[in-house]
MIVO-489780 format. One record per residue (C-alpha): residue in three letters; y, z, x negated. Coordinates in steps of 0.1 Angstrom, whole numbers. Each point is the difference from the previous one (the first is absolute). Layout:
% residues N
+-----+-------+-------+-------+
!   r !     Y !     Z !     X !
+-----+-------+-------+-------+
! ALA !     Y !     Z !     X !
...
+-----+-------+-------+-------+
END
This chain:
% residues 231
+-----+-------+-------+-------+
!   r !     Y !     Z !     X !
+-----+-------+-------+-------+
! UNK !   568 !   544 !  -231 !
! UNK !   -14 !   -20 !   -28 !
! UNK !   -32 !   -17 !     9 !
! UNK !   -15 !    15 !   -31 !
! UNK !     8 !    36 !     8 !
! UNK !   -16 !    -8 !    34 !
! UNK !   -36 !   -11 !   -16 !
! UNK !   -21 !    28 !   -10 !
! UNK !   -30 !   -11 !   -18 !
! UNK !   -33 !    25 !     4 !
! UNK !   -15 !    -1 !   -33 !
! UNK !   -36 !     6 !    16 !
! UNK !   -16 !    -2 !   -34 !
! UNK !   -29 !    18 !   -15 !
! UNK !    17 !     7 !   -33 !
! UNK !    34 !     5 !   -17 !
! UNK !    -7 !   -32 !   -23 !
! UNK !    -8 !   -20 !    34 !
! UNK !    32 !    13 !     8 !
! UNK !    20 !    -7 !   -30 !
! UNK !   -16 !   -33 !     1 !
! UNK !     9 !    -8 !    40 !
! UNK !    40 !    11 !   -12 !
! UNK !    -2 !   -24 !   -26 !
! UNK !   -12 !   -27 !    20 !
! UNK !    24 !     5 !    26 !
! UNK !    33 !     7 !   -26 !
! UNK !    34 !    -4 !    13 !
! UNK !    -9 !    -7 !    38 !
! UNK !    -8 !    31 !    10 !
! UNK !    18 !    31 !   -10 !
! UNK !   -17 !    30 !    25 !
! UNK !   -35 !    11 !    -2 !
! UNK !   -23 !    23 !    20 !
! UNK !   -24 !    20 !   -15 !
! UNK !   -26 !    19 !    19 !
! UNK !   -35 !    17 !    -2 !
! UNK !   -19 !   -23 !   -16 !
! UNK !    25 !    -7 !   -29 !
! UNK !    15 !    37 !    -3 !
! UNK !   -35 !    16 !    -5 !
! UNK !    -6 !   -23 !   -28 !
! UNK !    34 !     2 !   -18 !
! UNK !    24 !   -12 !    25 !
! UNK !    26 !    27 !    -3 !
! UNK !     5 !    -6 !   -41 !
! UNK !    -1 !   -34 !    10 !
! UNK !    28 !    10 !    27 !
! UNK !    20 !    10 !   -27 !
! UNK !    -6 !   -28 !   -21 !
! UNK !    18 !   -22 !    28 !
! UNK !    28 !    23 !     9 !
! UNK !    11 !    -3 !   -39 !
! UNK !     0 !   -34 !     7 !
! UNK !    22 !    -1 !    26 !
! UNK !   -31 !    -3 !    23 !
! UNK !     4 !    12 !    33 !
! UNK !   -29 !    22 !    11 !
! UNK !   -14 !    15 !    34 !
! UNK !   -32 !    22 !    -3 !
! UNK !   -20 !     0 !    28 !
! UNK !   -15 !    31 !    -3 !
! UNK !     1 !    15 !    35 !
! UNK !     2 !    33 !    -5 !
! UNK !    -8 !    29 !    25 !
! UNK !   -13 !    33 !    -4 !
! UNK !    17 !    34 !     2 !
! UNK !    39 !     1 !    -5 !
! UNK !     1 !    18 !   -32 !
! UNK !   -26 !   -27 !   -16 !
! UNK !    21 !   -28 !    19 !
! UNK !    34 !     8 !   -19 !
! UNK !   -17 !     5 !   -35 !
! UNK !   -17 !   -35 !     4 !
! UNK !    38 !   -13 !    11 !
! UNK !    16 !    14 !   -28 !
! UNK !   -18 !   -13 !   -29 !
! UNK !     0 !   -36 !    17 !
! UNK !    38 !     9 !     1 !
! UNK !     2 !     2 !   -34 !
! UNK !   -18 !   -31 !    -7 !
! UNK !    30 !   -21 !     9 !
! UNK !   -24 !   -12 !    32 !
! UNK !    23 !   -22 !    27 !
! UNK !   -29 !     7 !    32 !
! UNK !   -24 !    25 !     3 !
! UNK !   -23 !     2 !    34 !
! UNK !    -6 !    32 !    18 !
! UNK !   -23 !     2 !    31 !
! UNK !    22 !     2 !    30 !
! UNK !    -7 !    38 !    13 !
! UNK !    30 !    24 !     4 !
! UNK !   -11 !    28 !   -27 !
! UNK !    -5 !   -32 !   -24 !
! UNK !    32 !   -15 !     5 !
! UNK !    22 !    29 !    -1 !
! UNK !   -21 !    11 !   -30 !
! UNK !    11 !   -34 !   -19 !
! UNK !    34 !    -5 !    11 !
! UNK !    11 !    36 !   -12 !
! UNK !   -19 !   -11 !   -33 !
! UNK !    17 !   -30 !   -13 !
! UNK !    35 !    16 !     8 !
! UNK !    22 !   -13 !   -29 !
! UNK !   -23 !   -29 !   -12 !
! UNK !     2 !   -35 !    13 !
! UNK !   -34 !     5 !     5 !
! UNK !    -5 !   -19 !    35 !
! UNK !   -26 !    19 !    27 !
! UNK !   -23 !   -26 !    19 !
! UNK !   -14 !    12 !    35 !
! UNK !   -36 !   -16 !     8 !
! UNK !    -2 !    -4 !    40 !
! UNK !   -37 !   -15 !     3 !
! UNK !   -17 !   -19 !   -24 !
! UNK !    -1 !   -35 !     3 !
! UNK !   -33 !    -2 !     1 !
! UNK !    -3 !    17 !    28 !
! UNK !     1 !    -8 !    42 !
! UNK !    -1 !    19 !    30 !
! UNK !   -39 !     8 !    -2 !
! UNK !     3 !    13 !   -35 !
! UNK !    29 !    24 !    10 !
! UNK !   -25 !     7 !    34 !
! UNK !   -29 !     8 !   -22 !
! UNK !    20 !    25 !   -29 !
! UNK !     8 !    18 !    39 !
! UNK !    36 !   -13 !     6 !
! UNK !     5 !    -7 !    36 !
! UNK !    29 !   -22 !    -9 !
! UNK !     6 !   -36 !    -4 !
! UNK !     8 !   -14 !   -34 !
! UNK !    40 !    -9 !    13 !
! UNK !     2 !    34 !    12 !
! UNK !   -15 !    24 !   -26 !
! UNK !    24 !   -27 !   -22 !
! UNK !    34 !     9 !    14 !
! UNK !   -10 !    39 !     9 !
! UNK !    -2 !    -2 !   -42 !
! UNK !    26 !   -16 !    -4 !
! UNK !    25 !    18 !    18 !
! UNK !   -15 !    28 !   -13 !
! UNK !    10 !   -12 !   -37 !
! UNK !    37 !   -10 !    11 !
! UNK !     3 !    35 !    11 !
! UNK !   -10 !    15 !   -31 !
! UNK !    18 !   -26 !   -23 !
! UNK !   -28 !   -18 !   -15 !
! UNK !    12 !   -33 !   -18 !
! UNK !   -22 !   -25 !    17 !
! UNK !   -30 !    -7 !    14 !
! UNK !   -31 !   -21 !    -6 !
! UNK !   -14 !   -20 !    33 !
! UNK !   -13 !   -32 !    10 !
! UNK !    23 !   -28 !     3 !
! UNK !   -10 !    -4 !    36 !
! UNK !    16 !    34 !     4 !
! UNK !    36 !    -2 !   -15 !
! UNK !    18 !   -14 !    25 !
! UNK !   -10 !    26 !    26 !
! UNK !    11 !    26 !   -29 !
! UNK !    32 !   -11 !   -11 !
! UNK !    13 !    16 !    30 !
! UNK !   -16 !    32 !    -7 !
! UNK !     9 !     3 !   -37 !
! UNK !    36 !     8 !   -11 !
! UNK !    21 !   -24 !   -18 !
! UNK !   -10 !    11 !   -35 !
! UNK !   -35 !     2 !     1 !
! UNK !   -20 !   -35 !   -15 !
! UNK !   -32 !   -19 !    15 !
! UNK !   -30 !    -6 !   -22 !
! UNK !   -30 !   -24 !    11 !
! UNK !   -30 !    -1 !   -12 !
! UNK !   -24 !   -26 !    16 !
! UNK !    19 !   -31 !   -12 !
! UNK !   -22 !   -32 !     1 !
! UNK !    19 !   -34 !    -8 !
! UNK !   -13 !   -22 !    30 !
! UNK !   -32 !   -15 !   -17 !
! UNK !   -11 !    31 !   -12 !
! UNK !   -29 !    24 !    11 !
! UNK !     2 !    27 !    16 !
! UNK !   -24 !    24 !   -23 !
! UNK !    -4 !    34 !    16 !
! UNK !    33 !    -1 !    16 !
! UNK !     3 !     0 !    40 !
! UNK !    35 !    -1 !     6 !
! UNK !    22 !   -28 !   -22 !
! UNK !    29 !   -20 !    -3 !
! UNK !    14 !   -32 !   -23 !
! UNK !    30 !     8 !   -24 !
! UNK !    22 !   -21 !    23 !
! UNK !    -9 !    19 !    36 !
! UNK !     3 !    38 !   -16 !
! UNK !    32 !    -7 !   -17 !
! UNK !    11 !   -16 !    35 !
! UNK !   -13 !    33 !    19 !
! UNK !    18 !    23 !   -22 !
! UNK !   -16 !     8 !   -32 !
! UNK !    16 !     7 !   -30 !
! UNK !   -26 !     2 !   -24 !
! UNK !   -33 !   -20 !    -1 !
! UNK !   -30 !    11 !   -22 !
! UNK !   -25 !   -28 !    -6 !
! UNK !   -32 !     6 !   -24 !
! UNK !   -32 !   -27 !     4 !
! UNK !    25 !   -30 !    11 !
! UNK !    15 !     8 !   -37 !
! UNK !   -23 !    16 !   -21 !
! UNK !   -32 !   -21 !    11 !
! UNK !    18 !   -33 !     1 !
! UNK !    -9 !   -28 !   -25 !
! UNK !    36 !     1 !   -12 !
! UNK !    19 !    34 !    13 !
! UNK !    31 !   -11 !   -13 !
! UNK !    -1 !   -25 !    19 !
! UNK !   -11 !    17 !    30 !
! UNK !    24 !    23 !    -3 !
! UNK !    30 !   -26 !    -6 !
! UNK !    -8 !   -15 !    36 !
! UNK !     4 !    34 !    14 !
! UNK !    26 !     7 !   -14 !
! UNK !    17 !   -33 !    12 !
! UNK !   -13 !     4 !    34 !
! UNK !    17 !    40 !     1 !
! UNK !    35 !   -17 !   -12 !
! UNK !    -5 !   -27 !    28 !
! UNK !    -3 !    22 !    29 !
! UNK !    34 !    13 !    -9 !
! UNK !     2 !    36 !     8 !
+-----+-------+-------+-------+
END
C-alpha cells in the first residue's frame, strides 16, 4: 500500500477555512483526510465533498449509534457522499444496521472497539467488567461475524486482532504520536514505525500534523517513516 493512502490526517479544526487552509498547507503529501465532530458540525460534510471532488480521500468519523432504522438512514446519505470510511460504534444492532446500509456503495463501515482514550478503569467505571483487550476482541469478532469493513483500535491492540479479523477487513489507529511528541489526552499510543510493524494498515495522526510549526513537514517524516517499516 502506498504510504500516502496509509496516512490519514484528522482535520481537528474549528472551521472549514482552518480546514481549507491545513489542505493547502499540506498539498500533495497527503491525499486522505478524517473529518469528525468538531469539523462536521461546523461544515465539515460540504467540506467532505469539497475533497472527494478533488480526488481527496475522506473518512468521517462520525460514530454513529442509535436505533437501526436511524443507523441506516445516516449510512446511506454518507453513502452517497462518495465517503471512503465511516465509523460506527461497535454493538451488534449498530453494525448489522450499517453494513446492510452501504450495500452497493464503496462506502467503507469502521467498527470503534474502545476509545483510545480510554483504560481499564474508564471501561470499570461506564460498568464493564471487562478488560480493555477483552471487550476489544469480543467487538471485534463480533464485527467479522457481521461483515463490518474494519475496525478502529489502538495500535497496541492490532496485533492481538489480526488473528481475530478476517482477511479483508483493514486496521485503523488512532493514537499515533511520532516519538517526541506528547501524549495529549491519549492513554494508549504508538509511533508510525511500531503500529505499521504490529499490523496496522491505516494511521490517523491530528495534533503531530495539524499543530506542528510546519505540518507538511511533519507529515513528510511520517510518511517516510510508514514506507520504511516496509509492510
Amino acid at each position: 500500500m502506498d504510504p500516502k493512502d496509509r496516512l490519514i490526517v484528522a482535520l481537528d479544526v474549528p472551521s472549514v477555512a482552518a480546514a481549507a487552509a491545513m489542505v493547502e498547507k499540506l498539498d500533495a503529501s497527503v491525499t486522505f483526510y478524517k473529518i469528525g465532530y468538531q469539523l462536521a458540525f461546523a461544515g465539515g460534510l460540504s467540506f467532505a465533498e469539497t475533497l472527494i471532488r478533488a480526488n481527496k480521500k475522506v473518512f468521517l468519523d462520525l460514530k454513529l449509534h442509535d436505533i437501526g432504522n436511524t443507523v441506516g438512514k445516516g449510512v446511506e446519505s454518507v453513502a452517497k457522499l462518495g465517503a471512503t470510511f465511516l465509523t460506527v460504534h461497535a454493538y451488534p444492532q449498530t453494525m448489522h444496521a450499517a453494513v446492510d446500509a452501504r450495500k452497493g456503495s464503496n462506502l467503507r463501515i469502521l467498527g470503534v472497539t474502545v476509545l483510545t482514550s480510554y483504560d481499564d478503569a474508564d471501561l470499570a467505571a461506564a460498568g464493564y467488567d471487562f478488560t480493555v483487550p477483552e471487550l476489544v476482541a469480543e467487538r471485534a469478532a463480533q464485527a467479522r461475524d457481521i461483515g463490518v469493513d474494519g475496525l478502529v483500535c489502538s495500535a497496541e491492540e492490532a496485533a492481538n486482532l489480526k488473528p481475530i479479523i478476517s482477511n479483508g477487513m483493514v486496521l485503523v489507529t488512532p493514537g499515533i504520536r511520532p516519538a517526541d511528541s506528547e501524549k495529549g489526552d491519549q492513554k494508549r499510543v504508538m509511533t508510525p514505525a511500531a503500529a505499521i510493524a504490529a499490523g496496522a494498515d491505516h494511521l490517523v495522526v491530528g495534533r503531530p500534523i495539524v499543530a506542528a510549526p510546519d505540518p507538511k513537514a511533519a507529515a513528510d517524516a511520517i510518511l517516510a517513516e510508514i514506507a520504511a517499516a516496509g509492510r
